[in-house]
C-alpha positions in Angstrom: -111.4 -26.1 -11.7 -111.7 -28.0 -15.0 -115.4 -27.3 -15.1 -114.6 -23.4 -14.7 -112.6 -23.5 -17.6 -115.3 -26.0 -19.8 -117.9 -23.3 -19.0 -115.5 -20.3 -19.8 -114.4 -21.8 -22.6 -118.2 -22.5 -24.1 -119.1 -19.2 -23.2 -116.6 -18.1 -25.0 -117.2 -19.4 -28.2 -121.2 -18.7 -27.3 -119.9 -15.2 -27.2 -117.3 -15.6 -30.7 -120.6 -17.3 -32.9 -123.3 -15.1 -31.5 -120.8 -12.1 -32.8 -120.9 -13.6 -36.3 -124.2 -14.4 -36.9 -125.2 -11.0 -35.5 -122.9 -9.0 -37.6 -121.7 -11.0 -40.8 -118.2 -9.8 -41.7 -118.5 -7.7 -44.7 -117.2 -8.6 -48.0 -114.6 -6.1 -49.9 -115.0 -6.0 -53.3 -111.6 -5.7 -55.7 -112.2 -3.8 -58.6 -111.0 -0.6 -60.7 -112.9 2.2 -59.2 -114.5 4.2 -61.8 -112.8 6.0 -64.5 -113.4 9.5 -65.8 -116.1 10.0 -68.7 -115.1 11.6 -71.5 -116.3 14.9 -70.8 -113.5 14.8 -67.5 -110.7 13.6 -69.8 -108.2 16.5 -70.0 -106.9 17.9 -74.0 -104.2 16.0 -73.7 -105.9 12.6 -73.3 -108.8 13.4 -75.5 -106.1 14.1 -78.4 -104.1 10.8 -78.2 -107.8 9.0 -77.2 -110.1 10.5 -79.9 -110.3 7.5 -82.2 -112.1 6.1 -78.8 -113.9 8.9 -78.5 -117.5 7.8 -79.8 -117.6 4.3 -77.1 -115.4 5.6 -74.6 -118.0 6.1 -72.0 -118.8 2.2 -72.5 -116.2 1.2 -71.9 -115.9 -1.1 -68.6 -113.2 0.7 -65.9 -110.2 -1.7 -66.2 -109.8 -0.7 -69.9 -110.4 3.0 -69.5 -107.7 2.8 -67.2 -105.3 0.7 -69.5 -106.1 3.9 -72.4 -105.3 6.5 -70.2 -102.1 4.7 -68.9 -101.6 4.6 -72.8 -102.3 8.3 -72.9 -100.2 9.4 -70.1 -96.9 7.2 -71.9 -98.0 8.8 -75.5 -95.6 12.1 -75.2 -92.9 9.7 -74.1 -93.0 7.2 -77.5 -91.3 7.6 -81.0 -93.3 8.7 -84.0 -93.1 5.5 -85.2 -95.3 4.0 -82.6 -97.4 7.0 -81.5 -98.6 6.1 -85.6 -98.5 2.5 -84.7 -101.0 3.1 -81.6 -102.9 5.5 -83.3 -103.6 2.6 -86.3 -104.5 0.1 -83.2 -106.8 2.6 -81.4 -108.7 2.6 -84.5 -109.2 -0.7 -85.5 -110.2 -1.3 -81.6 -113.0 1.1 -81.7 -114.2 -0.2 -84.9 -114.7 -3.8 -83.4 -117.7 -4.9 -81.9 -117.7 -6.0 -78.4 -117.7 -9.7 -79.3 -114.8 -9.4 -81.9 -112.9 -7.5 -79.2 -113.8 -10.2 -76.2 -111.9 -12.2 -79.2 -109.1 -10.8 -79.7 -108.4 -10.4 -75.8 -108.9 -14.6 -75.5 -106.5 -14.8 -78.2 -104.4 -12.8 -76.5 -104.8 -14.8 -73.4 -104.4 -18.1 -75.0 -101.1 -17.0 -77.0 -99.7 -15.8 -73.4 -100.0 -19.0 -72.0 -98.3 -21.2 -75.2 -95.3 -22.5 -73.9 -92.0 -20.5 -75.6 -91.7 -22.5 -78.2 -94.9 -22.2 -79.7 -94.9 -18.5 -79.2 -92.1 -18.6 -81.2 -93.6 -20.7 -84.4 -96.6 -18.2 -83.9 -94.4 -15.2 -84.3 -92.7 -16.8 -87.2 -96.1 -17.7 -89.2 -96.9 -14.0 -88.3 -94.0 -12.5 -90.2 -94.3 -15.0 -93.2 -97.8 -13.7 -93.3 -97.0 -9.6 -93.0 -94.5 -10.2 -95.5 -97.0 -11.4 -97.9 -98.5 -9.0 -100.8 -102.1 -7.7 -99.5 -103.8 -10.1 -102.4 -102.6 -13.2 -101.0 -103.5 -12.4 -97.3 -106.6 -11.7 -98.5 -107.0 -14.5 -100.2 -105.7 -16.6 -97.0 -108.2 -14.7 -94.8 -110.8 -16.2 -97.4 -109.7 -19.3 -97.7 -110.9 -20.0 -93.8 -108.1 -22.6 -93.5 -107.5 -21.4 -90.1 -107.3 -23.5 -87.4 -107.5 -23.1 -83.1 -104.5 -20.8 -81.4 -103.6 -24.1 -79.7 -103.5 -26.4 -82.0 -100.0 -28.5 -81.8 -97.3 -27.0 -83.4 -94.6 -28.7 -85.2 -90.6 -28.7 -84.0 -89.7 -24.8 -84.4 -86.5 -25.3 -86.0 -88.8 -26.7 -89.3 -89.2 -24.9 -92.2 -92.5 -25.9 -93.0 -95.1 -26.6 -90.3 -98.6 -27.5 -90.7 -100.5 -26.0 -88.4 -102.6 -22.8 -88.9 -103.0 -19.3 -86.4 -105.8 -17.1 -86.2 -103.9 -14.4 -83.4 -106.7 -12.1 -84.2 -109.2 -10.7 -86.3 -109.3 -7.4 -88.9 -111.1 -4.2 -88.7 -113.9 -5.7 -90.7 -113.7 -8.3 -87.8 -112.8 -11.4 -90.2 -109.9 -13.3 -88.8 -106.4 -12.9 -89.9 -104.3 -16.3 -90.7 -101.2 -17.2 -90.8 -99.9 -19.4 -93.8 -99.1 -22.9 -93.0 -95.4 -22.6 -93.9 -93.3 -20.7 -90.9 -90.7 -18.7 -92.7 -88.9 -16.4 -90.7 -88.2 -13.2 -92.3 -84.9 -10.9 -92.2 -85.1 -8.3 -90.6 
């Protein structure tokens, strides 16, 4: 009786490898499946898209698909940010594919600062819109910029030492923050 079952049971896993090594299970592959070209975009989406127009069809799948779900929530936004998302869809196309591999790191990296740094970054970044255009400028120049994640000083301070670069321009140089963190009033 036991040697019944000892043969059964190697015949059965025989039977379970032979099955594998036959027939190797297929691999599914997780991805966005493929987008519509530009040409298959409807008036709607070409209207809100067009200053994507010229690389749209180079565009890998994942981000075609973040645009149109841009698109489809356009007629839904206020003037204020339809204008706002226009600006941005321009200044994306007119980045390389580098500067915008960039900008989505940075993106990345500020996403995973703990709370408190998010918030001294968000602080910097309103000191620095606040500024006149001839002292960012002269910020961006000065290259004084340091590393997303560089340590951050206590939140609460008034003046903090370290440096953000949360992105880069149209022209694709790299907009800084100054070094002190004032919030502005808004």
């Amino acid at each position: 009786m036991v040697k019944r079952r000892l043969i059964g049971g190697v015949i059965l896993c025989f039977c379970l490898t032979s099955a594998i090594a036959v027939e190797p299970p297929t691999t599914a592959i997780i991805g966005t499946p493929p987008q519509p070209a530009w040409t298959q975009l409807n008036s709607q989406q070409k209207d809100v898209l067009a200053p994507l127009a010229k690389g749209w069809d180079g565009f890998e799948n994942i981000h075609m698909k973040k645009w149109l779900g841009i698109a489809d929530r356009y007629p839904s936004m206020k003037p204020d940010e339809r204008q706002r998302m226009q600006e941005r869809m321009r200044e994306w196309a007119n980045l390389t594919p580098d500067q915008r591999a960039k900008v989505r790191s940075s993106y990345k990296d500020f996403n995973q600062l703990p709370p408190e740094q998010k918030l001294v970054v968000k602080q910097k970044w309103d000191a620095y819109t606040n500024l006149p255009p001839d002292q960012q400028q002269r910020l961006r120049e000065g290259g004084k910029s340091s590393k997303l994640l560089a340590p951050a000083t206590d939140p609460t301070s008034t003046s903090a030492t370290t440096s953000i670069t949360p992105s880069t321009t149209a022209d694709g140089s790299p907009r800084q923050v100054p070094a002190t963190a004032e919030t502005s009033k808004h």
